[in-house]
C-alpha positions as CSV (number, residue, x, y, z in Angstrom):
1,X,0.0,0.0,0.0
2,X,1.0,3.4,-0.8
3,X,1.8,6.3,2.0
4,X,-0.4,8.9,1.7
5,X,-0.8,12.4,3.3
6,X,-4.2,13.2,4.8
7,X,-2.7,16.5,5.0
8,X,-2.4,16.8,1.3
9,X,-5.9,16.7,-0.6
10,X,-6.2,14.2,-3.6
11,X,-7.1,16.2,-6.7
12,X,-9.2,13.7,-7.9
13,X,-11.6,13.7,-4.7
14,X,-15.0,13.2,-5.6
15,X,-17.7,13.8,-3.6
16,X,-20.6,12.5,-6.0
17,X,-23.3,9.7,-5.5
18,X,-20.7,6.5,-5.5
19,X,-19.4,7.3,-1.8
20,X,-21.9,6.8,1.1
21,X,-23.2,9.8,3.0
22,X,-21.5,8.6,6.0
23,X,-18.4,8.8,4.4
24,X,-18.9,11.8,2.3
25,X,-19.6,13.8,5.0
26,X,-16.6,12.5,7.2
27,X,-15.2,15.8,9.4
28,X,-11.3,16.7,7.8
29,X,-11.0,19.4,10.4
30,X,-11.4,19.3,14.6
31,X,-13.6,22.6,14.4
32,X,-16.0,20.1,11.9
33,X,-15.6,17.1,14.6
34,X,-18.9,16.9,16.2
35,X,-18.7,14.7,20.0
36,X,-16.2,13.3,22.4
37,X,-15.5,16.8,23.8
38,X,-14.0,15.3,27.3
39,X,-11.1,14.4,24.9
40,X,-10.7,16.5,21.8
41,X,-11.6,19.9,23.2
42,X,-8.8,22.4,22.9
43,X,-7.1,22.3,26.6
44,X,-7.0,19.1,26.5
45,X,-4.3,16.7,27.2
46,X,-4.8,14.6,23.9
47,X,-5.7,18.0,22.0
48,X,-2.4,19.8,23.1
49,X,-0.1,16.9,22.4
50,X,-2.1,16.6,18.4
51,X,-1.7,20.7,18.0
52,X,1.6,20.4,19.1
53,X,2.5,17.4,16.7
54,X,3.6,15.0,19.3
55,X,1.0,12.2,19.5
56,X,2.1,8.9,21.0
57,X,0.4,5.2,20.2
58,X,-2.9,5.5,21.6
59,X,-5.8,3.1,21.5
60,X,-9.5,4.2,20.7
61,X,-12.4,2.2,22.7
62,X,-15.8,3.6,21.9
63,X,-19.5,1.9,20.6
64,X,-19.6,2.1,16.6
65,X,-20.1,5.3,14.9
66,X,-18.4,7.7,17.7
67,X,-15.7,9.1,15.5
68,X,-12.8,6.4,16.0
69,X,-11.6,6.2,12.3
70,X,-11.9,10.0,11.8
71,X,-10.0,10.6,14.8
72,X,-7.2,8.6,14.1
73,X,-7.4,10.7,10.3
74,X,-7.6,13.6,12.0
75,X,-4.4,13.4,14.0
76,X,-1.8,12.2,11.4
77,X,-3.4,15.4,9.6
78,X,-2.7,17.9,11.4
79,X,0.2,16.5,12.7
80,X,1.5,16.3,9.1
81,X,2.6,12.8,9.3
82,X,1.7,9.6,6.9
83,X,-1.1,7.8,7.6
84,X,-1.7,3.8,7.1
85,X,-5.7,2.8,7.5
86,X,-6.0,-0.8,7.8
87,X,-8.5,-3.7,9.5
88,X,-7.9,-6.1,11.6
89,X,-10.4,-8.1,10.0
90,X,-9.0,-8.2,6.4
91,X,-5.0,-7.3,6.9
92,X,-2.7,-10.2,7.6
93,X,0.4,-9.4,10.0
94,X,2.7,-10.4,7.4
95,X,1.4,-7.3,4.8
96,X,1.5,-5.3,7.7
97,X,5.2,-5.9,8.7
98,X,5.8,-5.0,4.8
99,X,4.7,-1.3,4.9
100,X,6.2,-1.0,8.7
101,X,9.5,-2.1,7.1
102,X,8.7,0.8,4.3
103,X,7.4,3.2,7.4
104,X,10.8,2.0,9.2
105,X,13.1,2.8,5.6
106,X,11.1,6.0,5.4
107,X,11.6,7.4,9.1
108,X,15.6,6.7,9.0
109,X,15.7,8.5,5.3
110,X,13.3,11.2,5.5
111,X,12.2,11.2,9.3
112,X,9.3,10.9,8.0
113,X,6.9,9.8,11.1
114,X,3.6,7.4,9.7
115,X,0.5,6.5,11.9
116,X,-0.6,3.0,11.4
117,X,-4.2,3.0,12.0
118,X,-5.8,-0.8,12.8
119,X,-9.1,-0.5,13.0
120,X,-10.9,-3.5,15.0
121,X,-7.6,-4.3,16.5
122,X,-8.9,-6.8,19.2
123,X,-9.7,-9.1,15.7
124,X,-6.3,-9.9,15.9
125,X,-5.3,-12.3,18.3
126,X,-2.4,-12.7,20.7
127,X,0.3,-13.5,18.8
128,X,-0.4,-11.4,15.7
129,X,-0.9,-8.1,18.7
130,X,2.7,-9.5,19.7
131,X,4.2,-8.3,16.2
132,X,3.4,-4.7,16.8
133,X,5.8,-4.6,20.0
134,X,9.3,-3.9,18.6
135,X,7.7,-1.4,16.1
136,X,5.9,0.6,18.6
137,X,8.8,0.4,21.3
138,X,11.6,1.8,18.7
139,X,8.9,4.4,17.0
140,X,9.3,2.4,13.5
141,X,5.5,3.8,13.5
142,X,2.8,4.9,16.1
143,X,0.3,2.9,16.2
144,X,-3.5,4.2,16.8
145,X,-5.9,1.4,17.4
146,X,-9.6,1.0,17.2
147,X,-12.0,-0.9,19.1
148,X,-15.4,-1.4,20.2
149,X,-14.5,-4.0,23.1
150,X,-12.6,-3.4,26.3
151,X,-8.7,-3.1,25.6
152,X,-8.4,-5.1,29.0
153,X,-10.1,-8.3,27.8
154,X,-8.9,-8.2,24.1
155,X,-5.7,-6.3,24.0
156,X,-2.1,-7.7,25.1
157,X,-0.9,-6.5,28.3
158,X,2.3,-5.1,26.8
159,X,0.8,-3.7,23.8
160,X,-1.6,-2.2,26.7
161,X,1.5,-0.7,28.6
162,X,3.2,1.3,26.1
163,X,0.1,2.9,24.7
164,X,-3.2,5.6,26.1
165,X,-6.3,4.3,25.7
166,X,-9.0,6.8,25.2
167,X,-12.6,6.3,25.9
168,X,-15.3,7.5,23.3
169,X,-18.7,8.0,23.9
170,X,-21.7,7.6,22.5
171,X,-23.3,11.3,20.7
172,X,-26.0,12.3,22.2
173,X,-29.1,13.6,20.4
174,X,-27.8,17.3,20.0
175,X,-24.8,15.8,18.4
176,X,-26.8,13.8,15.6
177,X,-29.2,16.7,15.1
178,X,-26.0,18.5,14.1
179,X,-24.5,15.9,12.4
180,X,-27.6,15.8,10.4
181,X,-28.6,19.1,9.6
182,X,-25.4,19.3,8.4
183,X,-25.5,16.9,5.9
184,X,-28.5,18.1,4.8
185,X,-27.4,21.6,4.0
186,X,-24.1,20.6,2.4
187,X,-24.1,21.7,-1.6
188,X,-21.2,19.6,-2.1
189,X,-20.4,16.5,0.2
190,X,-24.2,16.2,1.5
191,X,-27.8,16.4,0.4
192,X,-28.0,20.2,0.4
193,X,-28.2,20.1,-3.4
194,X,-31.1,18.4,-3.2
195,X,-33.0,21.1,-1.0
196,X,-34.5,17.9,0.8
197,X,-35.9,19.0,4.3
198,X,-36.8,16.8,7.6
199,X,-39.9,17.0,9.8
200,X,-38.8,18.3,13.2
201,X,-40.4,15.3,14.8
202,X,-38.7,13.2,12.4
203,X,-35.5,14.7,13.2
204,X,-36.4,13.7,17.1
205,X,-37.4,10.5,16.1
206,X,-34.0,9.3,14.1
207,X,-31.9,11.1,16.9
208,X,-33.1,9.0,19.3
209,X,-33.2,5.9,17.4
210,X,-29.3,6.7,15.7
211,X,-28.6,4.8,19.2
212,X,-25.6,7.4,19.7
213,X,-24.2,6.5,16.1
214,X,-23.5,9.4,13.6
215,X,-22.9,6.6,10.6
216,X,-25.7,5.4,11.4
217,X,-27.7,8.2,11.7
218,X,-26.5,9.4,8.2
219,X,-26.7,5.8,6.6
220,X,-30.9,6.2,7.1
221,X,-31.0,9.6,6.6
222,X,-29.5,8.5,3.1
223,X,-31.8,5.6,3.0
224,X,-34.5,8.1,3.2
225,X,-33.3,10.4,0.3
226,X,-33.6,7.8,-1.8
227,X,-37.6,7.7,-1.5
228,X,-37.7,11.4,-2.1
229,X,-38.0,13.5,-5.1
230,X,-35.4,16.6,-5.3
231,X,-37.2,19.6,-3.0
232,X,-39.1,16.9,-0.5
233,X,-39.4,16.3,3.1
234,X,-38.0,13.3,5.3
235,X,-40.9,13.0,7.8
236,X,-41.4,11.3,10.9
237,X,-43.5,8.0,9.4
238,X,-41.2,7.6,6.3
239,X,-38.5,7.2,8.6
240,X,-40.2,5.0,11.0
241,X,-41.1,3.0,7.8
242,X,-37.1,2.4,7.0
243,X,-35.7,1.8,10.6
244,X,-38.5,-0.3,11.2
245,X,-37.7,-2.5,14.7
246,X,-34.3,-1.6,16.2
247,X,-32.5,-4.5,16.4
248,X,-31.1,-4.4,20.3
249,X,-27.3,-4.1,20.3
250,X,-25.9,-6.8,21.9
251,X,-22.8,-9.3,21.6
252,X,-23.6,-12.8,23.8
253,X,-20.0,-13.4,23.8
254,X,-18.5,-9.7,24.3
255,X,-18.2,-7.1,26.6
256,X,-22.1,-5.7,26.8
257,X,-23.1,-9.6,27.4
258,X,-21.0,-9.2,30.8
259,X,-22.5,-5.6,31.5
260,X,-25.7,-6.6,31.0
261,X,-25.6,-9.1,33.8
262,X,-23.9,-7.2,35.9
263,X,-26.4,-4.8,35.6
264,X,-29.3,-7.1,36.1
265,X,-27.3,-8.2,39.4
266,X,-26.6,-5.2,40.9
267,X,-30.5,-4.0,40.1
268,X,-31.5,-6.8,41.9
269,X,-29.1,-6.6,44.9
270,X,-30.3,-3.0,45.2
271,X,-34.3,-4.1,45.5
272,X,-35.7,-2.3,42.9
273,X,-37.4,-4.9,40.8
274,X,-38.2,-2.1,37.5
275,X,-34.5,-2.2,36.8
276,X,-34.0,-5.7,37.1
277,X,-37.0,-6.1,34.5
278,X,-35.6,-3.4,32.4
279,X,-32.1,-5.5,31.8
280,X,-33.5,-8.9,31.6
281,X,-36.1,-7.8,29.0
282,X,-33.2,-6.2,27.1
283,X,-31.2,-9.5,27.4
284,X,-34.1,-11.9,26.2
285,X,-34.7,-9.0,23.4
286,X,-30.7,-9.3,22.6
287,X,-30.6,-13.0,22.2
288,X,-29.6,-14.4,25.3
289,X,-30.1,-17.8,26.0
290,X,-32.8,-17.7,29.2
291,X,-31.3,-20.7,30.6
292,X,-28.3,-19.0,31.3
293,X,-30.4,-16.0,32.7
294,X,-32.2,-18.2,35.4
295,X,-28.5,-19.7,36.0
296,X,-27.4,-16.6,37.4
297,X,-30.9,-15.9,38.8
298,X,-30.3,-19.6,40.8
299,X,-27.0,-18.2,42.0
300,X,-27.9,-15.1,43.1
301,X,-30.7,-16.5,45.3
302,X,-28.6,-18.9,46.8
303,X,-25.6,-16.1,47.2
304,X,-27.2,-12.9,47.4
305,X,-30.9,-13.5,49.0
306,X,-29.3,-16.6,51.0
307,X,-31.3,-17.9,54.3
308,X,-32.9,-14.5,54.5
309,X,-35.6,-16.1,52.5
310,X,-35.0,-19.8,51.5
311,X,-37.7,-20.0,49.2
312,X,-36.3,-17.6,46.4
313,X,-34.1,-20.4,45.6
314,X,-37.2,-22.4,45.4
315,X,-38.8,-20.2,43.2
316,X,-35.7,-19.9,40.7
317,X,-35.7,-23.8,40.0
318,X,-39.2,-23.6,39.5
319,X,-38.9,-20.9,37.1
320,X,-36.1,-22.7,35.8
321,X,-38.5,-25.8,35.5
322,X,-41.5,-23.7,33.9
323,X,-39.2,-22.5,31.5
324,X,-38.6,-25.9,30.4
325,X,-41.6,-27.2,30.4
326,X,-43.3,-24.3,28.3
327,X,-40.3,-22.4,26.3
328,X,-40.2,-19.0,24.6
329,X,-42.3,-16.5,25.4
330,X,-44.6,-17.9,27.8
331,X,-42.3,-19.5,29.7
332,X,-40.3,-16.0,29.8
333,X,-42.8,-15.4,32.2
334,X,-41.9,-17.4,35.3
335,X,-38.2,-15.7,34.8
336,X,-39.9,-12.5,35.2
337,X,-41.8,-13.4,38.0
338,X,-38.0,-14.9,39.6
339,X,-36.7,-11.9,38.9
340,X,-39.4,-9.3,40.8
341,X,-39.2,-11.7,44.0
342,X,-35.7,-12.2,44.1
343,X,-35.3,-7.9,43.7
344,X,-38.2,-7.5,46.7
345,X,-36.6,-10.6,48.8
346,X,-34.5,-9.7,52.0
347,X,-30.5,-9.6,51.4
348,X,-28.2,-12.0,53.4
349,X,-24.9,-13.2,52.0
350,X,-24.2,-14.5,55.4
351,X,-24.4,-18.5,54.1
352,X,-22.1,-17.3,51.3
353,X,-19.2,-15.7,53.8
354,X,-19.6,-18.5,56.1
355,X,-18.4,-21.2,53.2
356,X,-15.8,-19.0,52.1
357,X,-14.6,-19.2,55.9
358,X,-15.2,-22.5,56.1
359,X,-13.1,-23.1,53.2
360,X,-9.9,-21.0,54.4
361,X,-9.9,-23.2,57.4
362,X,-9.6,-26.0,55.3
363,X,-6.9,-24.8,53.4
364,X,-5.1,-23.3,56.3
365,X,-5.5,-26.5,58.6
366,X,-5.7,-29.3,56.3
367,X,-6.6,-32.3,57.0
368,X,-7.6,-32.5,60.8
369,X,-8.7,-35.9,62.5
370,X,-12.0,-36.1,62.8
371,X,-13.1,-36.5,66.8
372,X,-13.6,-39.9,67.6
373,X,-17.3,-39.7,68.8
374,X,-18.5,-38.2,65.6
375,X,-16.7,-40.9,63.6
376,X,-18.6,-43.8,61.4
377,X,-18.3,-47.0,63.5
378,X,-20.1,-50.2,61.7
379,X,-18.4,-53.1,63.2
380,X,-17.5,-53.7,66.8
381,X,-13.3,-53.9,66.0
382,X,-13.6,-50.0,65.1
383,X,-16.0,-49.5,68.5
384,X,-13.4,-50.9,70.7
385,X,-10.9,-48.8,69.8
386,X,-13.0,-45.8,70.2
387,X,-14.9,-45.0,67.5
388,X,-18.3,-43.3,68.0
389,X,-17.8,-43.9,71.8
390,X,-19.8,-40.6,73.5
391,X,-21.9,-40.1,70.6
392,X,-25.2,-38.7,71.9
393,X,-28.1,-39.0,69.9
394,X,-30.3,-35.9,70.0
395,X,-33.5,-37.4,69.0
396,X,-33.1,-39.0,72.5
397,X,-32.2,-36.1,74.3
398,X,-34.9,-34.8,77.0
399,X,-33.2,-31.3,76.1
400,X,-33.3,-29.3,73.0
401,X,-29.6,-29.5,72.4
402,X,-26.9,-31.6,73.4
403,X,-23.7,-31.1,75.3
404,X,-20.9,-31.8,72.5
405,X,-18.8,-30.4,69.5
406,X,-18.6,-31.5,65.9
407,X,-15.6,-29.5,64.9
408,X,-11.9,-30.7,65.9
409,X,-10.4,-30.2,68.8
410,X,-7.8,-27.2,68.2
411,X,-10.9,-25.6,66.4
412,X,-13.7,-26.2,68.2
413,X,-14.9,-23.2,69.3
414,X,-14.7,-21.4,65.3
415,X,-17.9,-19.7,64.1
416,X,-18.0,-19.2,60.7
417,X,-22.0,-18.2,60.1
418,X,-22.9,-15.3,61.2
419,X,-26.4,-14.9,60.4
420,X,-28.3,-11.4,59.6
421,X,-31.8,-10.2,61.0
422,X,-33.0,-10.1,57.9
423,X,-36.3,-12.2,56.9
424,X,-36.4,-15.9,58.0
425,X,-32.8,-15.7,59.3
426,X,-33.8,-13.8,62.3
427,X,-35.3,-17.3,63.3
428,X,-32.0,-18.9,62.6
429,X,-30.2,-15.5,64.6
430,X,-32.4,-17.1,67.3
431,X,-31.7,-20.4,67.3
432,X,-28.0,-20.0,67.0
433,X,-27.8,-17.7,70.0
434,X,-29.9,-20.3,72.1
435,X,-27.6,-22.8,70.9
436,X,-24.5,-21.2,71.6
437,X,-25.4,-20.2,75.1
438,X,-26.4,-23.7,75.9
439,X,-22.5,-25.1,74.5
440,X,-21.3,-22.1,76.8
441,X,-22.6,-22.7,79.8
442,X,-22.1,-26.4,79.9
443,X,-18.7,-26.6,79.1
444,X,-18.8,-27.8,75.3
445,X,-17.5,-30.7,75.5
């Protein structure tokens, strides 16, 4: 591939019909940037370093449509260096270490300083991220990546080190509204020659419905155009027509997947049962498997809800069950109905902290005898030497506990539930206070 100058306009640029809008219309100054002012806006860090020309590797991580690409364009511009666009999803590494070596040739010649730009970057997997090192560490190029995932799942650690990764947001509404106005005003890159104009409600309508994505926005905008005779108006139902049901962005095996769930966790370990419906109806409307859903729902009534109310667990298998039993969409019901109970139900990961203790003891003390009266004694050789001998039998008991431990000796006296006030474990609060004043008082033996 040839260097090129985004500082340097191609003669031949043509900004007629056989380019998309979204492309056409593509900012080639910072005063036509629209968005992402926490990071571009003069007085800022990353604004200083591009007006003053020195621009390190940096990595982009932003939803689709934010202004990663132009970005990236925007800097080798004004910072008058060459510019290499390419995709992780149809570059190989080894035509990629061919115009480094040329960037490399080119730096020690002319000092000439390129920007390799890889959009998609976390497309390429460890070993192919792995190449970039050396080039990046010696300044062979400065490499400016793109993604729409978190760097910190899908991007190397050292690649991670010796770049700045900048977060992009999405645009709001005024943002799009500018974006497209603009477009449709343009004479020469835009629609403006078309004197096409947009129904103020329609312009509402796509602004919320761009989902915070300026190619997007301008892609149906476009679409639109084409329906329309020079001189017409983009309304509000013409656009509803073309958008039609927004599909629900959502990636079961990415990042949102994971936010998603956390979400619907912490909505439900904060007791408000509207948000908890909110993200599990936009899961189920994403594609998530429900199974999975009333997975997590069983774990979190087990962890989260605990013996503050035993029967949320209960109800999540039962849900679970019901969904079995009757499928999608009916049975996306009785997940709903999990989901309200478990967000209203008491709080008490007191069970939880208590198996996590009881399991540092084990790793801390191993493998200790267990006491002889609490031991399994089937024949009469193993009684004789002591096994089970002492053994009380509560049924039997004419008290309601009995006078003996269960735990080993050097550890007899650990507690490791602690239970809440909370719902039904205020019973068990009870019960273990009774209990543990009875062991007191009689010695524990």
């Amino acid at each position: 591939m040839d260097m090129f100058r985004p500082d340097q306009p191609d003669q031949n640029e043509d900004f007629g019909r056989d380019r998309p809008l979204a492309d056409r219309m593509r900012p080639e100054t910072f005063d036509d940037f629209v968005g992402q002012e926490r990071i571009i806006a003069p007085g800022t860090p990353l604004r200083n370093a591009i007006d003053k020309g020195h621009v390190g590797s940096i990595i982009f991580w932003g939803p689709p449509g934010t202004g990663k690409t132009t970005l990236a364009f925007l800097i080798a511009k004004t910072c008058k260096a060459d510019f290499l666009p390419y995709s992780a999803v149809t570059s190989t590494i080894k035509e990629l270490k061919e115009v480094i070596a040329l960037a490399r040739k080119r730096r020690s010649m002319h000092g000439a300083i390129t920007y390799l730009f890889i959009d998609e970057i976390h497309r390429f997997n460890k070993a192919q991220q792995d190449a970039f090192l050396p080039y990046v560490e010696d300044g062979s190029i400065i490499l400016i990546g793109a993604t729409t995932e978190n760097p910190s799942f899908e991007v190397i650690t050292p690649l991670l080190s010796r770049v700045r990764v900048y977060v992009l947001e999405r645009l709001n509404q005024g943002h799009i509204k500018t974006i497209l106005t603009r477009a449709l005003a343009d004479p020469v890159k835009g629609l403006g020659a078309r004197r096409l104009t947009i129904e103020p409600k329609g312009l509402d309508y796509l602004a919320d419905q761009a989902d915070g994505d300026g190619r997007r926005a301008l892609s149906i905008i476009e679409a639109a155009s084409d329906d329309l005779p020079d001189g017409g108006q983009i309304s509000y139902d013409l656009l509803k027509k073309i958008i039609g049901r927004r599909s629900v962005i959502y990636d079961k095996s990415e990042e949102e997947h994971y936010n998603l769930i956390s979400a619907l966790h912490k909505s439900l370990r904060g007791g408000d049962p509207d948000a908890a419906l909110y993200w599990l109806a936009r899961m189920l409307s994403g594609g998530e498997d429900p199974l999975y859903i009333l997975r997590r729902l069983v774990r979190f009534a087990s962890e989260d809800v605990g013996l503050a109310d035993p029967f949320a667990l209960t109800l999540c298998l039962s849900a679970t069950e019901a969904y079995r039993f009757l499928g999608s969409p009916e049975g996306e019901l009785a997940i709903a109905e999990a989901t309200i109970y478990l967000a209203t139900a008491p709080k008490s990961v007191s069970a939880y902290r208590a198996f996590d203790a009881a399991m540092d003891e084990v790793q801390e003390t191993e493998n200790l005898p267990v006491p002889l009266h609490i031991r399994n004694a089937p024949t009469r050789l193993i009684k004789e030497v002591g096994y089970g001998d002492g053994y009380i039998y509560p049924p039997d008991s004419d008290t309601p506990f009995v006078n003996q431990t269960f735990l080993p000796d050097n550890i007899k006296d650990h507690q490791y539930y602690h239970p809440t006030d909370k719902g039904r474990e205020r019973k068990i609060a009870q019960y273990l206070a009774a209990f543990r004043r009875y062991r007191a008082e009689h010695g524990n033996k």
